[in-house]
C-alpha positions as a LaTeX table, in Angstrom:
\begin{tabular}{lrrr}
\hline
Residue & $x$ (\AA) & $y$ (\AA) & $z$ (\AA) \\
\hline
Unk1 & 63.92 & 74.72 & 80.53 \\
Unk2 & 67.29 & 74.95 & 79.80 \\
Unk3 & 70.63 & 75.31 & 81.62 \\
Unk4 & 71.57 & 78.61 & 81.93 \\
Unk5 & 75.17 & 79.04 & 80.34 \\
Unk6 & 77.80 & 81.23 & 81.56 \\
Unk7 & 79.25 & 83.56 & 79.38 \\
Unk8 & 82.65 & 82.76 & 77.11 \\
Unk9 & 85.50 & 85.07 & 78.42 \\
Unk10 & 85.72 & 86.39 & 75.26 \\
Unk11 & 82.19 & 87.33 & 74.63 \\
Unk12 & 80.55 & 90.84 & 75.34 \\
Unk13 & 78.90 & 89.42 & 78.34 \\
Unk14 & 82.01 & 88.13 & 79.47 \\
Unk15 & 84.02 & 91.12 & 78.32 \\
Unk16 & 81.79 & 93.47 & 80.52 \\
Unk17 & 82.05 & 90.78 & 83.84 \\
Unk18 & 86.01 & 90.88 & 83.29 \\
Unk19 & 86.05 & 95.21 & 83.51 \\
Unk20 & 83.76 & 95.30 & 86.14 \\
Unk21 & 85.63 & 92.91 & 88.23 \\
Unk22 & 89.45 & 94.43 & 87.30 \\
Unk23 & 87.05 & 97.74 & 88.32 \\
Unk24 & 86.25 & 96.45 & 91.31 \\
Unk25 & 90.23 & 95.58 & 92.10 \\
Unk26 & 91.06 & 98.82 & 91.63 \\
Unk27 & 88.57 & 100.59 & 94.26 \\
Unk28 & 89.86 & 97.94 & 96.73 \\
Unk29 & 93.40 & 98.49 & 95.87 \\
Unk30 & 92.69 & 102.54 & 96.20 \\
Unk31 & 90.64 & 101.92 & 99.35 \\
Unk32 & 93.69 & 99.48 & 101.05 \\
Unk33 & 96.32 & 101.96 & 99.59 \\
Unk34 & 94.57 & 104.85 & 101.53 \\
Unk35 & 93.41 & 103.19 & 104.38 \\
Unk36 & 97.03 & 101.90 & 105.00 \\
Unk37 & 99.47 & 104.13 & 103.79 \\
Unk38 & 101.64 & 106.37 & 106.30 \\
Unk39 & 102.07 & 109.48 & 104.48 \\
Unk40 & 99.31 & 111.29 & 103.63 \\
Unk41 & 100.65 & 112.24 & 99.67 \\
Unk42 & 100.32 & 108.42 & 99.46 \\
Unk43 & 96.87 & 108.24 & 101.44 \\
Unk44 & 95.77 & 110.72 & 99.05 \\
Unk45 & 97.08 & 108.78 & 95.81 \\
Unk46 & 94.71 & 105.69 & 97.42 \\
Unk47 & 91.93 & 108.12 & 97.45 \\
Unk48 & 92.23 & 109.00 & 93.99 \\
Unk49 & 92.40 & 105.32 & 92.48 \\
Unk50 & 89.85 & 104.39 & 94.58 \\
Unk51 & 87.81 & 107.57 & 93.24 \\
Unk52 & 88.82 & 106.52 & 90.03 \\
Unk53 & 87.65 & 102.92 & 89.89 \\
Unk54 & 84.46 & 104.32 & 91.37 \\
Unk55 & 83.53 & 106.36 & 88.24 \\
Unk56 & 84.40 & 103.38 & 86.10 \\
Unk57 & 81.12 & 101.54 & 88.06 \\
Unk58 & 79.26 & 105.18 & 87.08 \\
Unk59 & 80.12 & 104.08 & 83.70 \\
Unk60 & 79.59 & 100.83 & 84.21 \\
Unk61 & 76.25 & 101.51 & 84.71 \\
Unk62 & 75.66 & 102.96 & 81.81 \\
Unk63 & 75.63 & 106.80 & 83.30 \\
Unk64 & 79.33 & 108.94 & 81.76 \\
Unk65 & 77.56 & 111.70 & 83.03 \\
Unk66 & 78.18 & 110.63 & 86.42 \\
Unk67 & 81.20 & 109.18 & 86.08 \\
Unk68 & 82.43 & 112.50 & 84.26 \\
Unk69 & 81.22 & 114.38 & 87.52 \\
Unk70 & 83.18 & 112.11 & 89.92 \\
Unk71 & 86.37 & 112.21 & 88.03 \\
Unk72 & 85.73 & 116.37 & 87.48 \\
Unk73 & 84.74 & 117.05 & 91.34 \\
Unk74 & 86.43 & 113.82 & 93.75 \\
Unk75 & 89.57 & 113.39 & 91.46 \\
Unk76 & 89.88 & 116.74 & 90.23 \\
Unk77 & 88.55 & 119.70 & 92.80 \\
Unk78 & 88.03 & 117.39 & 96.29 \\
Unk79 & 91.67 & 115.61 & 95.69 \\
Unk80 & 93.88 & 118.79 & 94.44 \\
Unk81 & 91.94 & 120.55 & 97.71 \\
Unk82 & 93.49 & 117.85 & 100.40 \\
Unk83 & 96.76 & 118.31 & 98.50 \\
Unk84 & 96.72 & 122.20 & 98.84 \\
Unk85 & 95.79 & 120.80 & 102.94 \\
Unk86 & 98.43 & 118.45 & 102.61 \\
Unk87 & 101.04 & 121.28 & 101.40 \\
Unk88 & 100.04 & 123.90 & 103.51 \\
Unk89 & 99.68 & 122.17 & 106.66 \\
Unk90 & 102.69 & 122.74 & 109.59 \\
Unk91 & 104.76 & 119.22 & 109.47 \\
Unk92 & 104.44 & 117.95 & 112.51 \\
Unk93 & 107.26 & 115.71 & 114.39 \\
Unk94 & 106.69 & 111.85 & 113.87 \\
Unk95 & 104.96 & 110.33 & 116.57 \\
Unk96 & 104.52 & 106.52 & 116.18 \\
Unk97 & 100.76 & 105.69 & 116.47 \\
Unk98 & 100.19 & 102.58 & 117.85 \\
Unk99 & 96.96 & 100.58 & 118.45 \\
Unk100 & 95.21 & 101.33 & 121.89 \\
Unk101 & 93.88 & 97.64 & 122.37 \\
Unk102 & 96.05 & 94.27 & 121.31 \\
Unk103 & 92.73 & 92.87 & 120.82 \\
Unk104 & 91.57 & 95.81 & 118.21 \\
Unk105 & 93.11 & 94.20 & 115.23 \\
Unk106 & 91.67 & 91.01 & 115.18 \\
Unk107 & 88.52 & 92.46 & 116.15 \\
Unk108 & 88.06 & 94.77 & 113.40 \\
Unk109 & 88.86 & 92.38 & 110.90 \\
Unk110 & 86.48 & 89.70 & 112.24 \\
Unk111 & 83.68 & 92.10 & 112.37 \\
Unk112 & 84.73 & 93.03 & 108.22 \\
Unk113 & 85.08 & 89.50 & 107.15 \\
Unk114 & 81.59 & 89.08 & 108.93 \\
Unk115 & 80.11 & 91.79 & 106.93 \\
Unk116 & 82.17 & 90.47 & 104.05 \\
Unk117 & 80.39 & 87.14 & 104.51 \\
Unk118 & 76.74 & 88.32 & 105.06 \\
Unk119 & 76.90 & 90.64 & 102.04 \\
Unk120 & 78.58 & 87.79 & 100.05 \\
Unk121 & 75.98 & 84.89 & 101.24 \\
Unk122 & 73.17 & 87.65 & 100.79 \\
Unk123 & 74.39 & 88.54 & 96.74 \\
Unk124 & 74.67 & 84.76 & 96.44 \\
Unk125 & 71.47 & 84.10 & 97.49 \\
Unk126 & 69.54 & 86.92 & 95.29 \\
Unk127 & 67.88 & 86.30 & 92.42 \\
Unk128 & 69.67 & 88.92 & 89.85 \\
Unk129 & 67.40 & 90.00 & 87.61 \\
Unk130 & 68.30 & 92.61 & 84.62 \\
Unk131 & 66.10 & 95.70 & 84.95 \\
Unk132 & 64.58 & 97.35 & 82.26 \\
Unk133 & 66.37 & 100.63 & 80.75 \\
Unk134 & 64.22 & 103.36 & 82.76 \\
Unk135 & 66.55 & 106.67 & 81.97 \\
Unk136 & 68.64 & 107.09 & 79.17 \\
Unk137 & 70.97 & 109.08 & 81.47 \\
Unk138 & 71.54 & 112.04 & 79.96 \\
Unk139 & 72.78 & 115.44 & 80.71 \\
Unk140 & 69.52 & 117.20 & 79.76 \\
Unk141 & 67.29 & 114.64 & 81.81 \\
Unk142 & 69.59 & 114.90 & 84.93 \\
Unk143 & 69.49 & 118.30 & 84.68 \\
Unk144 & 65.55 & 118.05 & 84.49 \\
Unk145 & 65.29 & 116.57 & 87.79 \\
Unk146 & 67.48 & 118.22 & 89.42 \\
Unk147 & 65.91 & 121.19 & 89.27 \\
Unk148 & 62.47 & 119.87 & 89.53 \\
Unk149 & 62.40 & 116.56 & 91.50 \\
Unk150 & 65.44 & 116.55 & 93.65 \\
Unk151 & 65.67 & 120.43 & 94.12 \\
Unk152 & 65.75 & 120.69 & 97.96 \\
Unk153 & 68.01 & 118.12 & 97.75 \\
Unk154 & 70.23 & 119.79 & 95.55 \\
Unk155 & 70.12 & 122.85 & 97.73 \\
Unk156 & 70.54 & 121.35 & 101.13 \\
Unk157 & 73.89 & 119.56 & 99.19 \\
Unk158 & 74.92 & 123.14 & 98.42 \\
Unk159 & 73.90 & 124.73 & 102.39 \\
Unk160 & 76.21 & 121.90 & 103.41 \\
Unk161 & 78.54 & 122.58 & 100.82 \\
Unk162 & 78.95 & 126.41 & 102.27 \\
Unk163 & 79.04 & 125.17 & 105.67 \\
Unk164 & 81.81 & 122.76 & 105.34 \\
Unk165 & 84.16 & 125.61 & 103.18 \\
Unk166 & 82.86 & 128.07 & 106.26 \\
Unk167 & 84.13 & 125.64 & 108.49 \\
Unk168 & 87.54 & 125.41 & 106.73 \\
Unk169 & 88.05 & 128.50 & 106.28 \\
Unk170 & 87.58 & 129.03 & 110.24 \\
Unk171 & 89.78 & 126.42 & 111.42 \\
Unk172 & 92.61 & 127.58 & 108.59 \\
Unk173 & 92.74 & 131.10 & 110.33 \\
Unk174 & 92.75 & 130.02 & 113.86 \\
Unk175 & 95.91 & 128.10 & 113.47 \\
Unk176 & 97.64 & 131.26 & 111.43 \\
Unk177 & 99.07 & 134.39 & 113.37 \\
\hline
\end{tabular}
């Protein structure tokens, strides 16, 4: 049996590795901008990187189909919609937020580096082994089982859908006179 050989940098094994990593950078870099940022025009730029490097793994994984969708409907419609929020909502006056608990902080990030840890010792620990091409991914078999398989699905994602622009359109008109 022989030693299995990591891949050369600039191989197409080790090609792919190097994007998916620099793709993985750039959903934690949109996830730390948005999760950190004080204005919410910068929040939302977080949100969109983050979305972003989130269809490159849809890609990734060998599915443009997908990763068209989440650039068309997170990116483009869900992103442009908090913007309109963003512009249309009454400024408010600053009020300096401040943790409840001094212990909060370095509670919250023990408990993440703990998850951080488990789900690192656990993907260390797995035996990775490449799966067999089941789907070829495209746009006429997605659409296939979507409205065969996955159809109540699909239709309790749209009741949900309705109820959450119902809901938004309630709560816009109570705060207007």
């Amino acid at each position: 049996m022989s030693p299995v050989q990591s891949p050369d940098l600039f191989s197409a094994d080790g090609m792919a590795g190097l994007i998916f990593l620099i793709m993985i950078g750039v959903t934690l870099a949109g996830g730390f901008i948005a999760a950190t940022a004080e204005r919410l025009l910068r929040a939302l730029a977080g949100i969109v990187i983050c979305f972003t490097g989130v269809a490159g793994f849809y890609y990734f994984l060998n599915s443009p189909f997908m990763a068209m969708m989440q650039i068309l409907i997170y990116v483009g419609a869900i992103c442009v919609t908090i913007s309109f929020a963003i512009m249309l909502a009454a400024p408010e006056e600053k009020q300096k937020v401040g943790s409840a608990n001094l212990l909060s902080g370095p509670i919250g990030f023990m408990v993440a580096a703990l998850v951080f840890g488990s789900m690192t010792a656990l993907a260390l620990r797995t035996e990775w082994k490449p799966l067999a091409k089941t789907a070829s991914g495209s746009v006429r078999e997605i659409g296939i089982h979507l409205l065969t398989t996955y159809s109540m699905v699909f239709e309790l994602i749209s009741i949900v859908l309705l109820i959450a622009i119902i809901g938004a359109i309630v709560i816009a008109r109570g705060g207007r006179t």
